[in-house]
C-alpha positions as CSV (number, residue, x, y, z in Angstrom):
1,X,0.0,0.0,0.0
2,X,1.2,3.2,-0.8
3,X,1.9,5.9,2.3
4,X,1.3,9.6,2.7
5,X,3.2,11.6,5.3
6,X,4.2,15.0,6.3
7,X,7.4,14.4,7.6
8,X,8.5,11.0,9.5
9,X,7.0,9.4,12.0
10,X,7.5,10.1,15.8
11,X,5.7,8.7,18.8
12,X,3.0,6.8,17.5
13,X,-0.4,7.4,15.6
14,X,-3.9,8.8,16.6
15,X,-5.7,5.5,15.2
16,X,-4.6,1.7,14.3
17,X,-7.9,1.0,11.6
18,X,-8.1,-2.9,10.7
19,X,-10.5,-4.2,8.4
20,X,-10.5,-7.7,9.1
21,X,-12.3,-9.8,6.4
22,X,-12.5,-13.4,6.0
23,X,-10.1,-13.3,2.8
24,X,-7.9,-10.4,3.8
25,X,-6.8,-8.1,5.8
26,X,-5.7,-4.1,6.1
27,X,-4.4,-2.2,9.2
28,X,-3.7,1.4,8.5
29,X,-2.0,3.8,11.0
30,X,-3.0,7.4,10.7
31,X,-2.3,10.2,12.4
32,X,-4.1,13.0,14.3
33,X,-4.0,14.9,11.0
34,X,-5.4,12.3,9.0
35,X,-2.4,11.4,7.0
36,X,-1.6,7.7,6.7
37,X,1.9,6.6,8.5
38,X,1.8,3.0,7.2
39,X,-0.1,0.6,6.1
40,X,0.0,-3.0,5.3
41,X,-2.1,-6.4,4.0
42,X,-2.2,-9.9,5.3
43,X,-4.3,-12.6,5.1
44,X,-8.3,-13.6,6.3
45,X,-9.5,-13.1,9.6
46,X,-11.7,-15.9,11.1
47,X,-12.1,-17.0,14.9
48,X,-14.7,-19.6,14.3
49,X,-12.0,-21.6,12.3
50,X,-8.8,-21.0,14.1
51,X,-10.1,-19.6,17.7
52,X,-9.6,-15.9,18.8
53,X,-6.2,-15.9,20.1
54,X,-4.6,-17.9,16.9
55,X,-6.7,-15.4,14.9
56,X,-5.2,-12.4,16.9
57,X,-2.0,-13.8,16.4
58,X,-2.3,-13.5,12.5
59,X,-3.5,-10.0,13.0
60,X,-0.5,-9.3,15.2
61,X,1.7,-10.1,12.1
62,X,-0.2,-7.3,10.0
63,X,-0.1,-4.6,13.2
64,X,3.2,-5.3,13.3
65,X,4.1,-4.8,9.6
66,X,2.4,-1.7,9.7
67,X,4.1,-0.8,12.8
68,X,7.4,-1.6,10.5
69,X,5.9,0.9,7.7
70,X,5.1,3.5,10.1
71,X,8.8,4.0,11.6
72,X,7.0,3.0,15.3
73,X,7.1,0.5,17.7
74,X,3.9,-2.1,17.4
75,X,3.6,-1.9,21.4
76,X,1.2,1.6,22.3
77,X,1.3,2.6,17.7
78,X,-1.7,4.4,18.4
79,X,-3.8,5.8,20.8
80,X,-7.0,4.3,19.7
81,X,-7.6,1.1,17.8
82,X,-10.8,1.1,16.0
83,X,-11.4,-2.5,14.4
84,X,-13.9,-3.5,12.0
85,X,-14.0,-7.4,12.1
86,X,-15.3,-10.3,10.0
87,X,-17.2,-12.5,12.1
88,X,-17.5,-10.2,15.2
89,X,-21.3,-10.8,14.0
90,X,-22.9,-10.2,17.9
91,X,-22.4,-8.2,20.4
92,X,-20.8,-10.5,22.4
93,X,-18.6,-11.6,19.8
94,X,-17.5,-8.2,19.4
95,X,-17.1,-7.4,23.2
96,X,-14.6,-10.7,23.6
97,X,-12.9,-9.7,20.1
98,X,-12.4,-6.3,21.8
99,X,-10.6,-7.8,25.0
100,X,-8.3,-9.5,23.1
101,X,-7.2,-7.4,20.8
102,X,-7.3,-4.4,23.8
103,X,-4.5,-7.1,25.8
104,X,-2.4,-7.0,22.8
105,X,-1.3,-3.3,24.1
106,X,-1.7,-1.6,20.2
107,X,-3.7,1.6,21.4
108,X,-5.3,3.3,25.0
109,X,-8.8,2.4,23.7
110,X,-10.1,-0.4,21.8
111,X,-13.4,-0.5,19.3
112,X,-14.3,-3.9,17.7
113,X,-17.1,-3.5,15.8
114,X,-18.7,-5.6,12.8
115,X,-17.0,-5.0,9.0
116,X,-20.2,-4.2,7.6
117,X,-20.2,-0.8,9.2
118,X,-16.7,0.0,8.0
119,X,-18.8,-0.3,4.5
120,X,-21.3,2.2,6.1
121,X,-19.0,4.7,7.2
122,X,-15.9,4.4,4.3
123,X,-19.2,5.1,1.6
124,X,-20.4,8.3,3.3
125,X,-19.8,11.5,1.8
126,X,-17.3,13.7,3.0
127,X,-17.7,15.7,6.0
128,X,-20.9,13.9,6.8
129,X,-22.5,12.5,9.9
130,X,-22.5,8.5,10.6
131,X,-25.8,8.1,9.5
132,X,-27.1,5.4,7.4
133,X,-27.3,2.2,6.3
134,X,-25.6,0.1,4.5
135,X,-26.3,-3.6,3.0
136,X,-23.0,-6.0,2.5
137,X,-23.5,-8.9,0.1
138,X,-20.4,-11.0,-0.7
139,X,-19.7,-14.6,0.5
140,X,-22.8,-13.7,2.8
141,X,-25.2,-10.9,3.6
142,X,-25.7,-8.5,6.3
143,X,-27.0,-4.8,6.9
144,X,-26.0,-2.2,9.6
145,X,-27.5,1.1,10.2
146,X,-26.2,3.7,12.3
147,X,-26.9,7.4,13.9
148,X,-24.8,10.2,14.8
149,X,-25.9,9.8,18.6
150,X,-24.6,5.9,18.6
151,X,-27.6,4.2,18.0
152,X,-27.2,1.5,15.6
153,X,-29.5,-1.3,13.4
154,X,-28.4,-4.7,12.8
155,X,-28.8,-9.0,12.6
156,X,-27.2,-11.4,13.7
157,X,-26.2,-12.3,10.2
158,X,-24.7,-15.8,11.0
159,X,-26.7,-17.8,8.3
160,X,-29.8,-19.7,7.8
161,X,-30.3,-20.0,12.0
162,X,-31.0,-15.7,11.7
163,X,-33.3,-15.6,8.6
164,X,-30.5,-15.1,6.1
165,X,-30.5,-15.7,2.3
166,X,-28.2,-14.4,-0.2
167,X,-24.8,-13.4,-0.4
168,X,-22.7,-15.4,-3.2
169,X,-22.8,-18.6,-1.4
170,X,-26.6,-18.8,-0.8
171,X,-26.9,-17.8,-4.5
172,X,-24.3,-20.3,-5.5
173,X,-26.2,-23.2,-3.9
174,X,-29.5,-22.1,-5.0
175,X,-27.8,-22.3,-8.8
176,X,-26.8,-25.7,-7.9
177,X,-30.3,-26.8,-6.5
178,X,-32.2,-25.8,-9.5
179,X,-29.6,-27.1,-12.2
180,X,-29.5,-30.6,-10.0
181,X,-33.2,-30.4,-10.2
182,X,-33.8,-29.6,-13.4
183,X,-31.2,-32.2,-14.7
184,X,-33.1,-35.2,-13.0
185,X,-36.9,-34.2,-13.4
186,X,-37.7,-33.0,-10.4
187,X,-37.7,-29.4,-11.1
188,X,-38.7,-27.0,-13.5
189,X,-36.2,-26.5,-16.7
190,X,-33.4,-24.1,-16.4
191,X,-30.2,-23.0,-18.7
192,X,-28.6,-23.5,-15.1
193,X,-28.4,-27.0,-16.4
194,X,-25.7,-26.5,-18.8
195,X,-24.0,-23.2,-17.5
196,X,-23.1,-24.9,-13.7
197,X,-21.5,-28.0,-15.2
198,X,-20.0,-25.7,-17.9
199,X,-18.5,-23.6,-15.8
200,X,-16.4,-26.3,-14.4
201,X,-15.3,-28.0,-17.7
202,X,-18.2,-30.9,-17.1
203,X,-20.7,-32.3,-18.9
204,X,-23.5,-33.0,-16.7
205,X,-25.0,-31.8,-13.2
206,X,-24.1,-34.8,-11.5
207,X,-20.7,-35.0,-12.5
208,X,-20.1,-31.6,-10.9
209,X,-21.9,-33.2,-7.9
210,X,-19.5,-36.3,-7.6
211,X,-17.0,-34.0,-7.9
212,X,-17.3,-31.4,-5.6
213,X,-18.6,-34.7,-2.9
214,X,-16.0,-36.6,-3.6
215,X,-13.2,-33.8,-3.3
216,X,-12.2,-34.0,-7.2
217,X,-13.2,-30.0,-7.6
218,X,-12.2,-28.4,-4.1
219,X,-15.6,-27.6,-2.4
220,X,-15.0,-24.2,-1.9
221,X,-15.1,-23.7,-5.5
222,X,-19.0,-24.1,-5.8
223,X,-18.8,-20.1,-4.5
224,X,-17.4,-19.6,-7.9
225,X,-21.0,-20.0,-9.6
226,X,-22.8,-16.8,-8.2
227,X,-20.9,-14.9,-11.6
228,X,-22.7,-18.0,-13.4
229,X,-26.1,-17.4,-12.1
230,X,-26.0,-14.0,-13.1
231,X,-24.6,-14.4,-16.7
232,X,-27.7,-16.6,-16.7
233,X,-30.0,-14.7,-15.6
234,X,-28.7,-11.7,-18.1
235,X,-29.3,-14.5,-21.0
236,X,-32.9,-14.3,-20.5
237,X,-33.2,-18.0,-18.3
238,X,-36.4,-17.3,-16.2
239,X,-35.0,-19.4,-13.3
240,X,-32.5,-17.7,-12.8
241,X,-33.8,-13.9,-13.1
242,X,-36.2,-15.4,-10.5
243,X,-33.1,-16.1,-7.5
244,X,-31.7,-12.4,-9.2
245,X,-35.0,-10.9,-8.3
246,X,-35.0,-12.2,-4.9
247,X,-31.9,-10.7,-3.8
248,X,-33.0,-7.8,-4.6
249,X,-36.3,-8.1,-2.4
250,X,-33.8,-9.4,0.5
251,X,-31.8,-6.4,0.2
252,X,-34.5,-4.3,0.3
253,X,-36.0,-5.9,3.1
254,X,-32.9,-5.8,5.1
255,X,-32.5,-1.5,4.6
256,X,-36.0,-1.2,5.4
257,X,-36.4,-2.6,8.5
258,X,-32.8,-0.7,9.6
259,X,-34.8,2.5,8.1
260,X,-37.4,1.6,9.8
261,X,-35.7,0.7,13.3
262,X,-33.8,4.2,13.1
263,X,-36.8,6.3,12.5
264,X,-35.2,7.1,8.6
265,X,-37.8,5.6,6.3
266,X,-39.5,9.0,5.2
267,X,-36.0,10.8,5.3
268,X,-33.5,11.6,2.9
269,X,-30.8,9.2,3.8
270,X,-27.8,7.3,2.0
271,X,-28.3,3.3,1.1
272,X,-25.1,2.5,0.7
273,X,-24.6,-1.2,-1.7
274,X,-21.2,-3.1,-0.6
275,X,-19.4,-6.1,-1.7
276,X,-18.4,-7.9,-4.3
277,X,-21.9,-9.2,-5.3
278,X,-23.3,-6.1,-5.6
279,X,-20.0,-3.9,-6.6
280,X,-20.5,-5.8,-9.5
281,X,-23.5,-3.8,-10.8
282,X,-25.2,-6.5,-12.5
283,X,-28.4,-4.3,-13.9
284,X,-31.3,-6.1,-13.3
285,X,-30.1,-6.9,-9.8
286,X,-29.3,-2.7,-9.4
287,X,-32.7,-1.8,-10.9
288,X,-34.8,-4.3,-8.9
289,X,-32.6,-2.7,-5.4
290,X,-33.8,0.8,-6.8
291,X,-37.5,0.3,-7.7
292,X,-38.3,-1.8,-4.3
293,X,-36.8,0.8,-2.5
294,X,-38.6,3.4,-4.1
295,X,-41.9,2.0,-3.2
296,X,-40.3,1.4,0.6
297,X,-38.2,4.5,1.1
298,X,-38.8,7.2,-1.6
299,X,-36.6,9.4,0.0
300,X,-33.5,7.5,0.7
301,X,-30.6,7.6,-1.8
302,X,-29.2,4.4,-3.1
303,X,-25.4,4.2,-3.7
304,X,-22.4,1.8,-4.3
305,X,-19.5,1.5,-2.6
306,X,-16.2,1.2,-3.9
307,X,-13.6,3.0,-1.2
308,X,-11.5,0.4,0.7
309,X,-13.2,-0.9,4.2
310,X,-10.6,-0.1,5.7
311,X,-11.3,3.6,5.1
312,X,-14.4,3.3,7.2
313,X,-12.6,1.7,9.8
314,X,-10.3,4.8,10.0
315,X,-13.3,7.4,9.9
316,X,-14.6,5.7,12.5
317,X,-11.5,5.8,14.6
318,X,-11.6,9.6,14.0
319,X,-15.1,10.1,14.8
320,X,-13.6,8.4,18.3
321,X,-11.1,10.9,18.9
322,X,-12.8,14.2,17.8
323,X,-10.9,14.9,15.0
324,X,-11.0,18.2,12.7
325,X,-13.2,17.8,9.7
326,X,-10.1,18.5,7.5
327,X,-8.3,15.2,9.0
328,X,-11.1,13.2,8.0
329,X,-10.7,14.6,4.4
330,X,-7.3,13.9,4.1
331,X,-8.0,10.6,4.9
332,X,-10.4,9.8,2.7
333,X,-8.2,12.1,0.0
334,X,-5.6,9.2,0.9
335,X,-7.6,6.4,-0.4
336,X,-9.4,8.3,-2.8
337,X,-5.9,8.7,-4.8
């Protein structure tokens, strides 16, 4: 990552951001001025899979390389650390996070907070309050809302057990269902049929099946077939404009009720669109988002977002300290460039 500064480092920084995601992560330290001191990128973040200290431990290897970056020691590197982390999906979850990474000794003061509100906060405009909401849709799905005063809107977001569907793993095994359905007779006819196994250089349904069972295509790969269901769906197949269609009521559905819960329905307010599924822009997903909103919020304002997270992690971290308006531009000028 490239690094803006005024003059060397001294002392330490104002904030430690992290965006913590499941596939990568960024820690940025910035100073009380906003300018960015260092910076650097490692890999995923995920308690559930390795256990919170192992997974502090990884994170400890990025602090420290942007401790490196920054000219400063990774013990006290800044006064506040504000971290925005991938599964940190409950309250709970995000008050142990916070202890542990608090024990590691980076900052004074420690803020763990979900990864979908660094999406929130990195796609507000400049100078403006923390108020909004914002829907995430990549691997999974989740919304946050949130108001200048502290109140906040959110799920639990942890899968099927908490009402979820969508993200590009629900869509990727809804693809799969229908073309496995379709292929045998005991669902309706679909192109899914041929574009699933083609996608994987097979001829059939079930050999992708006995593949992917059977540990031939790495099952992690199925993922890979939400891009599929969309080039599908553009081609006209109805079953798949039907699953497109229904993302789009799901996202809807998740920013109303976070409108609704913050007293923002009838109120010009930013809906902010994040990750990859729907950074992609497919259209008919993007105009079915737009006109359900319309008919549930006319006044909000729909956007995409396309700043790094771990810009909104830093915002936040400088909402924390009270810093000048101008700092806050800087940073986002940083990232911006």
């Amino acid at each position: 990552m490239g690094v803006s500064r005024t003059e060397p480092a001294a002392g330490r920084g104002s904030v430690l951001a992290v965006d913590a995601g499941n596939s990568k992560t960024d820690v940025t330290v910035i100073g009380a001025d906003g300018y960015v001191l260092g910076a650097a990128r490692g890999g995923g973040f995920q308690p559930p899979v390795v256990g919170v200290e192992p997974a502090i431990d990884r994170l400890a290897a990025i602090v420290a390389d942007a401790a490196a970056d920054a000219g400063l020691r990774t013990e006290g590197i800044a006064g506040h650390v504000s971290a925005c982390l991938a599964n940190a999906d409950l309250p709970v979850e995000e008050a142990e996070l916070a202890s542990a990474v608090q024990r590691r000794g980076w900052g004074r003061t420690t803020e763990v907070r979900n990864d979908t509100f660094a999406i929130l906060r990195a796609g507000l405009p400049g100078g403006a309050e923390p108020r909004g909401v914002a829907v995430v849709c990549g691997a999974g799905i989740n919304c946050v809302g949130m108001l200048p005063d502290g109140r906040t809107a959110r799920f639990p977001a942890i899968g099927r057990i908490s009402g979820d569907w969508g993200g590009g793993s629900g869509l990727s095994e809804e693809a799969l269902w229908f073309a496995a359905r379709a292929e045998d007779g005991r669902g309706e006819p679909t192109e899914l049929m041929r574009t699933v196994p083609g996608h994987f250089g097979l001829d059939s349904v079930y050999a992708v099946i006995e593949a992917l069972h059977l540990g031939h295509v790495p099952y992690g790969r199925r993922h890979e077939l939400a891009p599929v269901l969309f080039a599908t769906s553009a081609a006209g197949d109805a079953v798949a404009r039907s699953l497109v269609d229904r993302l789009a009521a799901e996202v809807v559905a998740l920013a109303g009720v976070a409108l609704e819960r913050l007293g923002l329905l009838d109120e010009e307010v930013p809906v902010l669109l994040g990750g990859s599924v729907l950074a992609a822009r497919h259209p008919q997903l993007d105009d079915g988002i737009r006109e359900l909103l319309a008919a549930r919020a006319p006044k909000a304002v729909v956007g995409v977002v396309t700043a790094p997270p771990v810009l909104g992690a830093g915002l936040l971290g400088l909402d924390h300290t009270g810093a000048a308006p101008d700092a806050h531009a800087r940073l986002r000028a940083h990232y911006d460039a």
